[in-house]
C-alpha positions as CSV (number, residue, x, y, z in Angstrom):
1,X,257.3,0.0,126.5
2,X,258.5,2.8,128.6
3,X,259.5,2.1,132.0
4,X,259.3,5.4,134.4
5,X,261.8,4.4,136.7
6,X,264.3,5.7,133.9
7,X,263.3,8.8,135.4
8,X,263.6,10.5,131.6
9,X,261.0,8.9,130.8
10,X,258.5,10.9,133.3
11,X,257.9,13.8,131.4
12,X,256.4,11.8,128.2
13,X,252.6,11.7,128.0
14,X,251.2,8.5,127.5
15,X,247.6,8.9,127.6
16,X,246.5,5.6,126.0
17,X,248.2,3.3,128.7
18,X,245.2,3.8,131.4
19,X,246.2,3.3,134.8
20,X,244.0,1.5,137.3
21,X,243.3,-0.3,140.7
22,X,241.9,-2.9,142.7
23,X,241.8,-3.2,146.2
24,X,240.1,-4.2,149.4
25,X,238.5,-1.2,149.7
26,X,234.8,-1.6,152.2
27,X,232.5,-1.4,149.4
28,X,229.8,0.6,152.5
29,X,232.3,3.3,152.7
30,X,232.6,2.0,156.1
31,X,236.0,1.3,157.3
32,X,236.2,-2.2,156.9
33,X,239.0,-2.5,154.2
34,X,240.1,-6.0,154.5
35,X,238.7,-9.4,153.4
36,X,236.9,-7.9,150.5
37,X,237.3,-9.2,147.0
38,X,235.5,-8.8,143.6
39,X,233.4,-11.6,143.5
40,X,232.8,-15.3,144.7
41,X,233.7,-18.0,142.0
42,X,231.4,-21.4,142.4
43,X,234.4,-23.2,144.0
44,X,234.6,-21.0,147.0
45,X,237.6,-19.2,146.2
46,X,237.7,-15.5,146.2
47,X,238.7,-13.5,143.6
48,X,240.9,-9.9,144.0
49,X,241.9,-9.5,140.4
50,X,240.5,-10.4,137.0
51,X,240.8,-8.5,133.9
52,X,240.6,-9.5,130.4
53,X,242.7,-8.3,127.6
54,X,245.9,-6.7,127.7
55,X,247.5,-5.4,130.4
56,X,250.4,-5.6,132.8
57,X,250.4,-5.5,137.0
58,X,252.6,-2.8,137.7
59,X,252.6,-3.5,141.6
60,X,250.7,-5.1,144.4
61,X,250.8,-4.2,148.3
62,X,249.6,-7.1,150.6
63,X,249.7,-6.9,154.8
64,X,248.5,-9.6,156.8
65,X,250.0,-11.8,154.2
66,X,250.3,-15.5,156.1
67,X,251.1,-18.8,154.7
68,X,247.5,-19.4,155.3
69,X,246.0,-17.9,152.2
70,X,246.8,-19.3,149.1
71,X,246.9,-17.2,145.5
72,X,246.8,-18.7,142.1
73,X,247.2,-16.5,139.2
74,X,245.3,-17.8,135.8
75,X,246.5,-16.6,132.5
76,X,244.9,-16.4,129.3
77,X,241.8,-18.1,130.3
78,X,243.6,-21.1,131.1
79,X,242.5,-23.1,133.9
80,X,245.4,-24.5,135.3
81,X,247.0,-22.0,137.4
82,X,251.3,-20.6,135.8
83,X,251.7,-19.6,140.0
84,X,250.4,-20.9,142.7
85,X,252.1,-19.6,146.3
86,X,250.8,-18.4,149.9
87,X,250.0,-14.5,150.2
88,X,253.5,-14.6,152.1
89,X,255.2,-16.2,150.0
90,X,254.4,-14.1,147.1
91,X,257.1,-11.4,148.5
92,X,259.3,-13.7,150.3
93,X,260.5,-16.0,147.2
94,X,258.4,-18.8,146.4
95,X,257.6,-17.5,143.0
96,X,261.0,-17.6,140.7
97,X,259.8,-15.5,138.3
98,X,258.8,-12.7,141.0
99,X,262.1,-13.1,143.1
100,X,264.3,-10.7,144.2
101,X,264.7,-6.9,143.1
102,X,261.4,-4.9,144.0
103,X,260.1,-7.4,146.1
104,X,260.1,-7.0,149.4
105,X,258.5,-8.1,153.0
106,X,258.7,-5.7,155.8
107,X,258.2,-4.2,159.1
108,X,256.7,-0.6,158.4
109,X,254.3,0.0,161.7
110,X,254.0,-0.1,165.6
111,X,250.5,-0.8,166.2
112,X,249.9,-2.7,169.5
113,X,253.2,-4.8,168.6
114,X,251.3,-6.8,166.4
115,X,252.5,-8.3,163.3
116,X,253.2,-4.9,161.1
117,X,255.2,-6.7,158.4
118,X,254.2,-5.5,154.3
119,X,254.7,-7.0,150.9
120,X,255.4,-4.8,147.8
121,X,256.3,-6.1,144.6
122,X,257.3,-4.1,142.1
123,X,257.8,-6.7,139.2
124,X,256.1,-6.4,135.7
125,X,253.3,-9.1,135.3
126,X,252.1,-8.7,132.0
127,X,249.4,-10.5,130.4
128,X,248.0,-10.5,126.4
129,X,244.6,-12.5,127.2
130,X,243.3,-11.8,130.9
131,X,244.9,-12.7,134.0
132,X,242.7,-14.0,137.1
133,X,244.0,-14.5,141.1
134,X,242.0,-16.1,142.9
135,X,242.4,-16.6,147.2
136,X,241.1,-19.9,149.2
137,X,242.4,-20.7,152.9
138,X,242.2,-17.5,155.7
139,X,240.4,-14.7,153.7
140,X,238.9,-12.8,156.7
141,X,241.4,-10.4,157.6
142,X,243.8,-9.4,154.1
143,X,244.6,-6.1,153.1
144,X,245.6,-5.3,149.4
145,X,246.2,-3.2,146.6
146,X,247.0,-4.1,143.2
147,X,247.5,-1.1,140.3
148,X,247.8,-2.0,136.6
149,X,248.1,-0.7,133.2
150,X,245.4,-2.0,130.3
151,X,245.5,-1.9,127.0
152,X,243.9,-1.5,123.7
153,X,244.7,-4.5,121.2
154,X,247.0,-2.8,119.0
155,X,249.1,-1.6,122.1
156,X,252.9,-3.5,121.8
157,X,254.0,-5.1,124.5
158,X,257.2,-6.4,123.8
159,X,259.1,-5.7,126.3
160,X,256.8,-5.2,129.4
161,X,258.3,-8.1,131.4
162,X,261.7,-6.3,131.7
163,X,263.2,-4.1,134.0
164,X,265.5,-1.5,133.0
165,X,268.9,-0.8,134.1
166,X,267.1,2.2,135.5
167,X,265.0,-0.2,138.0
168,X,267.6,-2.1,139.3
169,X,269.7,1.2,140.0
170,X,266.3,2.7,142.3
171,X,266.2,-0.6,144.5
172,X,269.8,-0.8,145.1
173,X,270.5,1.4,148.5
174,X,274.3,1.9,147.4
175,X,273.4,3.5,144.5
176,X,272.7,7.3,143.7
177,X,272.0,9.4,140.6
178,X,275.0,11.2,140.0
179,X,275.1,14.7,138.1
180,X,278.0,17.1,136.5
181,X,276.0,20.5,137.4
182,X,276.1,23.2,135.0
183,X,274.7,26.1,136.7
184,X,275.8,27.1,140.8
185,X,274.9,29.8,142.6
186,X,274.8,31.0,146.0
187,X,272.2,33.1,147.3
188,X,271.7,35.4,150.1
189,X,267.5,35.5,150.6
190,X,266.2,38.3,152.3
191,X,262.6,38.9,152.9
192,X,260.3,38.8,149.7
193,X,261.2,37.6,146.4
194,X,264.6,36.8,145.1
195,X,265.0,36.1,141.4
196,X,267.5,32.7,141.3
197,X,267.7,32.1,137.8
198,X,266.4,32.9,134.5
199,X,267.1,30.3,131.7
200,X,266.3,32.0,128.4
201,X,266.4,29.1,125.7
202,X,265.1,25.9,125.8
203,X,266.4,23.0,127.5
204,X,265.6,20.3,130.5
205,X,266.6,20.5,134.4
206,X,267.4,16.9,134.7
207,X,269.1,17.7,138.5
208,X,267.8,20.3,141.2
209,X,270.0,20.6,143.9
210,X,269.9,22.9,146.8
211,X,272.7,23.1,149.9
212,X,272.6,24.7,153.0
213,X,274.7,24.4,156.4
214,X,272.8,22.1,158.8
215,X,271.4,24.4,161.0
216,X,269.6,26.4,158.5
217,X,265.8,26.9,158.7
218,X,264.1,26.6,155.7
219,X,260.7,26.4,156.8
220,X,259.6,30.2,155.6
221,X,261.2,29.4,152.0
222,X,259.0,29.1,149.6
223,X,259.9,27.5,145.5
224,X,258.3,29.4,142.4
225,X,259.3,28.3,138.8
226,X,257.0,30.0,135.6
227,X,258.0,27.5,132.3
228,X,257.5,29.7,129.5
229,X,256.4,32.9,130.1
230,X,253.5,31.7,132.1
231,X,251.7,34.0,134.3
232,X,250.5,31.4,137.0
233,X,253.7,29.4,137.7
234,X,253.1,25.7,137.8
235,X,255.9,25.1,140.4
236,X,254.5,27.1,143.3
237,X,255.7,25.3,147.2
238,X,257.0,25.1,150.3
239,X,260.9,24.6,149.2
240,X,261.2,21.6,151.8
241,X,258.3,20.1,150.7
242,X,259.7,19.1,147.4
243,X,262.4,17.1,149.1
244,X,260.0,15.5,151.2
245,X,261.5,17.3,154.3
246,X,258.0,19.3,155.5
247,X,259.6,19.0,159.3
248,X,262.9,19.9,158.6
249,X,266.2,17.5,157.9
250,X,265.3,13.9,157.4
251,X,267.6,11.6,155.6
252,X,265.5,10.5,152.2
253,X,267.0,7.8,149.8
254,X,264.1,7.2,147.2
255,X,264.6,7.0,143.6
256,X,263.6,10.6,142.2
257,X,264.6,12.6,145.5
258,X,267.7,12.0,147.9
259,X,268.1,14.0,150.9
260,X,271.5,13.8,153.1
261,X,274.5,15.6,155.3
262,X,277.9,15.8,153.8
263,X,280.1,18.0,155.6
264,X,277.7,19.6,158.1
265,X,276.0,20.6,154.8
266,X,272.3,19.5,154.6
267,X,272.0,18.4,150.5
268,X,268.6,18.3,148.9
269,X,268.2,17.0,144.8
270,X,265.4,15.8,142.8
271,X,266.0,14.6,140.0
272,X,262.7,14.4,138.2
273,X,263.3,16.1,134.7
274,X,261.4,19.6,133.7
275,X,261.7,20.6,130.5
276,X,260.7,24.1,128.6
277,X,261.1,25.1,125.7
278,X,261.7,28.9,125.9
279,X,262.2,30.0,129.6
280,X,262.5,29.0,133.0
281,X,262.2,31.7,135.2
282,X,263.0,29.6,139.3
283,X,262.2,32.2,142.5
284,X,262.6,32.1,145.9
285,X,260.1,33.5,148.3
286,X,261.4,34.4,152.0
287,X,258.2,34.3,153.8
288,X,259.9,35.7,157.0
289,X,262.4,38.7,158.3
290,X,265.2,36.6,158.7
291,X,268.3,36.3,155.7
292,X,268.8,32.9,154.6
293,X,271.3,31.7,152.5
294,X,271.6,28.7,150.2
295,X,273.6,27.5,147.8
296,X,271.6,26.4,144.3
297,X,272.9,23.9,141.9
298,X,271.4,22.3,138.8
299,X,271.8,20.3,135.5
300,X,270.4,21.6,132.4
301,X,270.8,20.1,129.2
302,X,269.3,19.8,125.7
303,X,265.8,19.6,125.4
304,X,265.0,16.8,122.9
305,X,261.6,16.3,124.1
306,X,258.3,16.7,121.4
307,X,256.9,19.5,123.0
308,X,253.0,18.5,122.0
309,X,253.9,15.1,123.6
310,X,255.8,16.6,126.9
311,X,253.8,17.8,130.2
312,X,255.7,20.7,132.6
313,X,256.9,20.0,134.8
314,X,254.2,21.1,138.1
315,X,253.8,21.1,142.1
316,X,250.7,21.7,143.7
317,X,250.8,22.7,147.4
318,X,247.6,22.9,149.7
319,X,247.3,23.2,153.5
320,X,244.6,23.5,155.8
321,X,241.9,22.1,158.4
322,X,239.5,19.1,157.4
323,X,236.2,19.6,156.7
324,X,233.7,16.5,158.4
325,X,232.9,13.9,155.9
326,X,234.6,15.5,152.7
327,X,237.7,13.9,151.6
328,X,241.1,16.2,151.9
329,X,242.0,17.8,148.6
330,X,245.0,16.7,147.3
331,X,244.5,18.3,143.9
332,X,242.1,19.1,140.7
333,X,243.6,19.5,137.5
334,X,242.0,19.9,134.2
335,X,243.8,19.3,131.2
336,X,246.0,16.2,130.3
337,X,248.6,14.5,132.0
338,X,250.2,11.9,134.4
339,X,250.5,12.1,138.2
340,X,253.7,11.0,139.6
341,X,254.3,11.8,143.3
342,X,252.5,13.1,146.4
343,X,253.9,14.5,149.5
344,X,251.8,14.5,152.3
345,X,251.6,15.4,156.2
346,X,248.1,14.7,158.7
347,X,248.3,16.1,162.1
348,X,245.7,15.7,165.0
349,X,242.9,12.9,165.6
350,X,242.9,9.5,163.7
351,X,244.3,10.5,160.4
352,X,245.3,7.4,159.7
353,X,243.7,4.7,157.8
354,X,241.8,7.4,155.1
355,X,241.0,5.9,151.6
356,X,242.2,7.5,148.5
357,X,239.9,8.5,145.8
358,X,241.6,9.4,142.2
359,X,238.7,10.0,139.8
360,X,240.4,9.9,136.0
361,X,239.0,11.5,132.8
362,X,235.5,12.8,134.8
363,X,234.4,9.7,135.6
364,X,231.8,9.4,138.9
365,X,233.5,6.9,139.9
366,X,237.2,7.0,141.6
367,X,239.3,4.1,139.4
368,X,242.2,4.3,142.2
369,X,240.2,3.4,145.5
370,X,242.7,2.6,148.5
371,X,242.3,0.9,151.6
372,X,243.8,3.3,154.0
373,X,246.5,6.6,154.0
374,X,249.1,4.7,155.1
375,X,248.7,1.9,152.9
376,X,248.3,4.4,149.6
377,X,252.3,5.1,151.0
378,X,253.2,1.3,151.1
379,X,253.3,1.1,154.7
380,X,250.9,-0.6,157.3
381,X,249.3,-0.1,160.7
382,X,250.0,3.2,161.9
383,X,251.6,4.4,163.7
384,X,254.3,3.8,161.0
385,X,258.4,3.9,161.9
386,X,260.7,5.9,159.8
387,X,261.0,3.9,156.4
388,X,262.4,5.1,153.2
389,X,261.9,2.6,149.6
390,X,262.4,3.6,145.7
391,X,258.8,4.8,145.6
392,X,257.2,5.7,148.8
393,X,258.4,6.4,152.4
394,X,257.3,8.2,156.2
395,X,259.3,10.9,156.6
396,X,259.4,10.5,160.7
397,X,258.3,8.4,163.5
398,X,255.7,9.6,165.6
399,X,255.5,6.3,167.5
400,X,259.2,7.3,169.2
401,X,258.8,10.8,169.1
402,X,257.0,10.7,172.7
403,X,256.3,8.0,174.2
404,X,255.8,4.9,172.2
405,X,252.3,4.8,172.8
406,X,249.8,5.3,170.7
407,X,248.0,7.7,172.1
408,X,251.1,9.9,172.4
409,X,251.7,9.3,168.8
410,X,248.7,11.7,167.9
411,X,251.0,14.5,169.7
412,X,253.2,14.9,166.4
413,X,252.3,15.5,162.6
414,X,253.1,12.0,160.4
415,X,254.4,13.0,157.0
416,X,254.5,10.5,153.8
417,X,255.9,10.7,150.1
418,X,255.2,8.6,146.9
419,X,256.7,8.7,144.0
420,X,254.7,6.8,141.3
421,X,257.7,5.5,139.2
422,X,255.9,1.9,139.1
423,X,252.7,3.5,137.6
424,X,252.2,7.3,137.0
425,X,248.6,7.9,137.2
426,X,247.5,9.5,133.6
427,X,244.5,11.4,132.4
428,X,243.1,12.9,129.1
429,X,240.5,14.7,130.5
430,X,241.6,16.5,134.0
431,X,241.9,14.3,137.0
432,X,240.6,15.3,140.8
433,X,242.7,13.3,144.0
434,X,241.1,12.9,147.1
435,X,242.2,11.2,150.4
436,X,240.0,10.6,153.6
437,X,240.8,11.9,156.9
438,X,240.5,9.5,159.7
439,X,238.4,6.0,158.8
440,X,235.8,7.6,157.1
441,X,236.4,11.6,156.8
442,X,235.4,12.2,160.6
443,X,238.4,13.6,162.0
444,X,239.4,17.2,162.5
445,X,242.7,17.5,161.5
446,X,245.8,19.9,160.1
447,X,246.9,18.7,156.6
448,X,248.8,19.5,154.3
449,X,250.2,18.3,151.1
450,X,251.8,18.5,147.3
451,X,251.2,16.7,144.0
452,X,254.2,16.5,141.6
453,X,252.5,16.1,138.2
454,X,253.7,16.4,134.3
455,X,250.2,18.7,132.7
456,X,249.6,20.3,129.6
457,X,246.6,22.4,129.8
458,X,244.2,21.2,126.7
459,X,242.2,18.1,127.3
460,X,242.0,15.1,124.4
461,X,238.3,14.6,125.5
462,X,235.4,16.0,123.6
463,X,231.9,14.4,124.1
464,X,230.0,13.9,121.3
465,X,227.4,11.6,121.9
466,X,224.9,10.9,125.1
467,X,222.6,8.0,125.2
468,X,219.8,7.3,128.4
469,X,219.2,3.9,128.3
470,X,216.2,4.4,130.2
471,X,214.3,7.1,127.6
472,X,212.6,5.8,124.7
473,X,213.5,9.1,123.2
474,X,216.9,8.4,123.3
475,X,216.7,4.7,122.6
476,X,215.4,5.5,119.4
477,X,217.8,8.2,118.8
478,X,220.7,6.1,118.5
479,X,218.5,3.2,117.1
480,X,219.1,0.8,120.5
481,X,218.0,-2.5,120.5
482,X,218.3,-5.4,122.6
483,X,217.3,-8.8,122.8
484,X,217.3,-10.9,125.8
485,X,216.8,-7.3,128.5
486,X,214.3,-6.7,130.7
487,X,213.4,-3.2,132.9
488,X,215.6,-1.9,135.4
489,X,214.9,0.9,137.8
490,X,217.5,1.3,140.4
491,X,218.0,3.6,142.8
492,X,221.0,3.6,144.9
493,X,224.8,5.4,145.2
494,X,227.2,5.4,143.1
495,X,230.6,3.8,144.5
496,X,232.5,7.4,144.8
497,X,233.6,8.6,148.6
498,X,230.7,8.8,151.6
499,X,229.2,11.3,150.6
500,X,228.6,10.1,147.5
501,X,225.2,11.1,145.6
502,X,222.2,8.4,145.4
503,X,221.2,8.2,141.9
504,X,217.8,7.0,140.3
505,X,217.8,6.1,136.9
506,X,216.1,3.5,134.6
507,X,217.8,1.2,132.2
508,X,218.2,-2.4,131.3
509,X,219.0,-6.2,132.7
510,X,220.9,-8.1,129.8
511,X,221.2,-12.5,130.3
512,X,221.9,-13.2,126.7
513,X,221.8,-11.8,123.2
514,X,223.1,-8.6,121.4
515,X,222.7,-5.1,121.9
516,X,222.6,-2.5,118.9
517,X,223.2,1.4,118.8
518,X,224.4,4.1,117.2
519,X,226.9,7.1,118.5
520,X,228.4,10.4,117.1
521,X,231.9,10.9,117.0
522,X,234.5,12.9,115.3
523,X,235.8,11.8,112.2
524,X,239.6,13.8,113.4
525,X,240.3,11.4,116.2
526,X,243.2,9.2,118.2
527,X,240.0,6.8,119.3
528,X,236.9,6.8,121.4
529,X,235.9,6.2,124.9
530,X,232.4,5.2,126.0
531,X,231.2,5.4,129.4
532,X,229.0,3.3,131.0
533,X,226.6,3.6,134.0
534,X,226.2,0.3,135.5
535,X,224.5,-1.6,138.5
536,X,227.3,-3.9,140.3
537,X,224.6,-5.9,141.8
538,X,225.1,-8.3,139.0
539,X,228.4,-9.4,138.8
540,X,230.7,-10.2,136.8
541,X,229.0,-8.4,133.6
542,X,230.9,-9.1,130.2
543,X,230.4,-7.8,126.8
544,X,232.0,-8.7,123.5
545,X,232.0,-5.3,121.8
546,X,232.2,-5.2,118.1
547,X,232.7,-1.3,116.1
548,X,231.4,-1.2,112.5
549,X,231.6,-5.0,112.8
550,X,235.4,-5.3,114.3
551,X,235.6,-7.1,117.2
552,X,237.4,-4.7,119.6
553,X,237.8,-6.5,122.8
554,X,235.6,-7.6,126.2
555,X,234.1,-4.7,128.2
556,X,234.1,-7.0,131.8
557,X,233.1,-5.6,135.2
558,X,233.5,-8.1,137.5
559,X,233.3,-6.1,140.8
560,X,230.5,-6.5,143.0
561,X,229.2,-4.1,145.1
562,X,225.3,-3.9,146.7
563,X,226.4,-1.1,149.2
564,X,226.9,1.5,146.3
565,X,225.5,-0.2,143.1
566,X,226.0,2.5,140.5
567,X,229.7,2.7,139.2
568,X,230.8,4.2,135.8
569,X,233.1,2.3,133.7
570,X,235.4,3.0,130.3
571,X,235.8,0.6,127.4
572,X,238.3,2.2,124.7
573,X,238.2,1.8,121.0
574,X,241.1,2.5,118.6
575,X,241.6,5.2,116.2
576,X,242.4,2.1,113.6
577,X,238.8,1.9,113.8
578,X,237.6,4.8,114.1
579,X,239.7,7.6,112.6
580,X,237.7,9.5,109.7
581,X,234.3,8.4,110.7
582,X,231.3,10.9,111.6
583,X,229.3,7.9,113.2
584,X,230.0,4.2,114.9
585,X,227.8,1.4,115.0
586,X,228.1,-0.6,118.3
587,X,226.9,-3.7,118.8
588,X,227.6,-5.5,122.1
589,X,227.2,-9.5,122.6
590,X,226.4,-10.7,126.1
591,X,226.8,-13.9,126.8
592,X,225.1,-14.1,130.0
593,X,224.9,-11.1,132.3
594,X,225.1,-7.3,131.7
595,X,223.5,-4.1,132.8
596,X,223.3,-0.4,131.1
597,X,221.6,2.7,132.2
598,X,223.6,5.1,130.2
599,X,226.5,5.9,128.0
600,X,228.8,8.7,127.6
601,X,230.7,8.8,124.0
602,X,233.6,10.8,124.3
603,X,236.3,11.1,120.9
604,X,239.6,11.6,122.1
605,X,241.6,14.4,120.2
606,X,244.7,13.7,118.1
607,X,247.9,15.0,119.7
């Protein structure tokens, strides 16, 4: 399996490996986002992750991780736990298997001189029949976020347990990407546009470089690269902002960007590839009257990417006030894709502690929902100090810039950067990233930000089918039946930010049996996704699902949520059993709790 910390790797579209989260998150939309878990097993214990299937934890964030809360982690339905260790001692060593490189515990906030210590592990736990991790002992007060990949049966996984070469080089501090440039030039920017360099054949910028003495302001300097020919350029940003320096100089020493003086020389480089395939035409925009000058380096070599298979390389810049209640903007992008960094800066009130909300493929429901802004960028309890790590860092240190107080702290814009090496967020059907301001979107503030993302502009989602659970019309349509449901009218949110639309809809209560239907698709296809409205009331909800009589997998939802009930939720079935049909017959058997209001078919397009 590819591993995108071999930063190559980046610009390859994998669509089928779906990215996902689970967290803490208050399930009111409240600010609450600690002590809350998926559901309650008989026993007491709490559980924060369960999933069945394939699939592989790509990372997991933890704060107010004591020795007084106790994880086991359950593989392959087995009941006798393969770990069992204290939240601590999770990223402090007590696990062999998860020791050492890209596991760490550390101090990353000020507040009140608490406790402000974080775990992030970074080590590969795959799994090829479910994987459950449960919590017993002090429950009350834990923070987390875990992101993983899942998988469709006929996905490979050899491999996913190891880390490349490529991972061990990003956590070791020593070490730095090192690049023979083949293009230098130094450039005198006046006011307006100045052409830097046109590349007229095809090939990949694998190294960006840009030097300038230390005193230079850069801060009116604005980065435009067209791939292509394009009209709209899809690099269009603040020049600083791509180095994660939207304050001016700031060491950085992550994976995909370093940032550092040599020789009174300030020297920026990002090292995330972009390919093209027939130009690159890069500009820079001098936004004020006064001359600048720079000195551009970069590494271009052969492109030996498959184009149809390759996203361009874009960056996405936004700035501007908050608006009350409505998550900040961080970007809306149609097509396909992956995400794979944000850059971000909050200034004025409590911007702290905002959720994020990723919504994937359409869906109503966000399938990355954080548990604050400073924990989406690995750290904890703002105010945060100055940290830099392979994959996320805070630029400055608000907390020292006045007067260690926290109220003084509010004087200075905070300004964050992830790069999503562990887990690029991917989407077949557009994607839209939101982020809270403040605890719940109440705060008037100045923000600003960038998304680094590989796109191509055509989406691999076509819906060809629609069935309403809760019309007769419909049920008939796609020849429904159930056995062992009963009515269900709910009305009620669904789980989405706060202001989040209430819903009523009609639909059914499963406790045993099978359910039967019918769905249009297109017989040209790389698979099918269905779409399910659900209530999260009931919880946890499985069903075995079986296409044209081949068992496919388990669709399981084992969140619960009474706050905002509604939720939607994907289950994927493979092209090996569905290429060249016109039609599927679904049939879904629940052993003993399931709910359905409606489903969305979608066929996903062949690249």
């Amino acid at each position: 399996m590819r591993d995108y910390f071999d930063l190559k790797n980046l610009p390859i579209l994998e669509p089928h490996r779906r990215t996902l989260q689970v967290s803490s998150f208050d399930r009111k939309a409240d600010n609450a986002d600690f002590g809350q878990f998926l559901y309650q097993n008989a026993d007491g214990s709490m559980v924060l992750f369960d999933e069945m299937g394939k699939g592989c934890i790509k990372s997991i964030w933890a704060t107010n991780a004591t020795e007084e809360t106790t994880l086991c982690f359950y593989f392959d339905g087995n009941t006798t736990p393969r770990y069992t260790t204290s939240l601590r001692g999770l990223f402090t060593g007590d696990v062999p298997e998860l020791t050492g490189t890209g596991n760490t515990f550390e101090e990353r906030g000020h507040y009140d001189e608490s406790d402000c210590r974080v775990g992030n592990c970074f080590i590969s736990i795959p799994y090829t029949n479910g994987l459950k991790i449960t919590a017993t002992g002090k429950l009350d007060n834990i923070y987390y976020h875990i992101m993983y990949e899942k998988y469709t049966d006929d996905v490979d996984m050899t491999d996913a347990d190891k880390q490349s070469d490529a991972y061990y080089q990003a956590f070791d501090e020593n070490a730095c990407i090192e690049s023979a440039y083949t293009f230098e030039k130094k450039l005198e920017l006046s006011s307006g546009y100045t052409n830097a360099c046109i590349l007229n054949q095809s090939g990949v910028i694998t190294a960006f470089t840009v030097r300038v003495p230390k005193d230079t302001d850069l801060s009116q300097i604005q980065l435009d690269i067209a791939w292509d020919g394009e009209l709209i350029s899809q690099v269009a940003a603040p020049l600083l902002y791509m180095f994660a320096q939207p304050f001016g100089f700031a060491e950085i020493r992550s994976h995909a960007v370093h940032v550092h003086m040599e020789n009174d020389e300030i020297v920026m480089s990002m090292y995330m590839p972009m390919p093209f395939w027939k130009e690159a035409n890069i500009t820079l925009v001098n936004l004020s009257e006064t001359p600048v000058e720079l000195t551009l380096q970069m590494t271009v070599e052969e492109n030996l990417y498959i184009e149809n298979e390759t996203g361009y390389f874009h960056a996405d810049f936004r700035k501007g006030l908050t608006e009350l209640f409505e998550d900040w903007l961080i970007g809306s992008f149609f097509g396909r894709g992956q995400i794979v960094g944000i850059i971000q800066t909050c200034h004025g009130g409590q911007y702290c502690e905002g959720n994020e909300h990723f919504y994937i493929n359409g869906a109503r429901t966000p399938q990355i929902n954080g548990t604050g802004t400073e924990d989406f960028y690995l750290g904890c309890y703002w105010p945060n100090m100055k940290y830099d790590s392979p994959c996320a860092g805070c630029i400055n240190d608000v907390y020292l810039m006045n007067d260690s107080t926290l109220k003084g702290s509010f004087k200075y814009p905070a300004g964050y950067y992830r790069f999503l090496h562990d887990m690029p967020i991917r989407f077949m059907d557009g994607i839209r990233l939101e982020i809270q301001h403040g605890a719940v979107g109440q705060t008037y503030s100045d923000y600003s930000s960038v998304c680094l993302s590989y796109r191509r502009p055509d989406s691999l989602f076509t819906q060809t089918d629609f069935l309403y659970v809760g019309s007769e019309a419909s049920r008939v349509q796609h020849s429904y039946t159930a056995e062992g449901a009963s009515p269900a009218s709910l009305t009620a949110k669904i789980e989405a930010q706060r202001k989040a639309p209430v819903l009523q809809k009609d639909g059914l209560l499963h406790s045993k049996g099978k359910i039967r239907f019918a769905v249009a698709i297109q017989p040209d296809n790389d698979g099918v996704c269905l779409r399910r409205l659900y209530d999260q009331t009931h919880s946890p909800q499985r069903g075995i699902v079986y296409a044209d009589g081949v068992r496919v997998g388990d669709w399981y939802t084992p969140g619960y949520n009474e706050a905002t009930a509604f939720a939607d939720h994907d289950f994927y079935i493979p092209a090996s059993i569905t290429a060249g049909k016109k039609t599927l017959q679904i049939e879904i058997d629940v052993p003993s709790k399931y709910s359905d209001f409606e489903y969305t078919v979608y066929t996903i397009r062949k690249v």
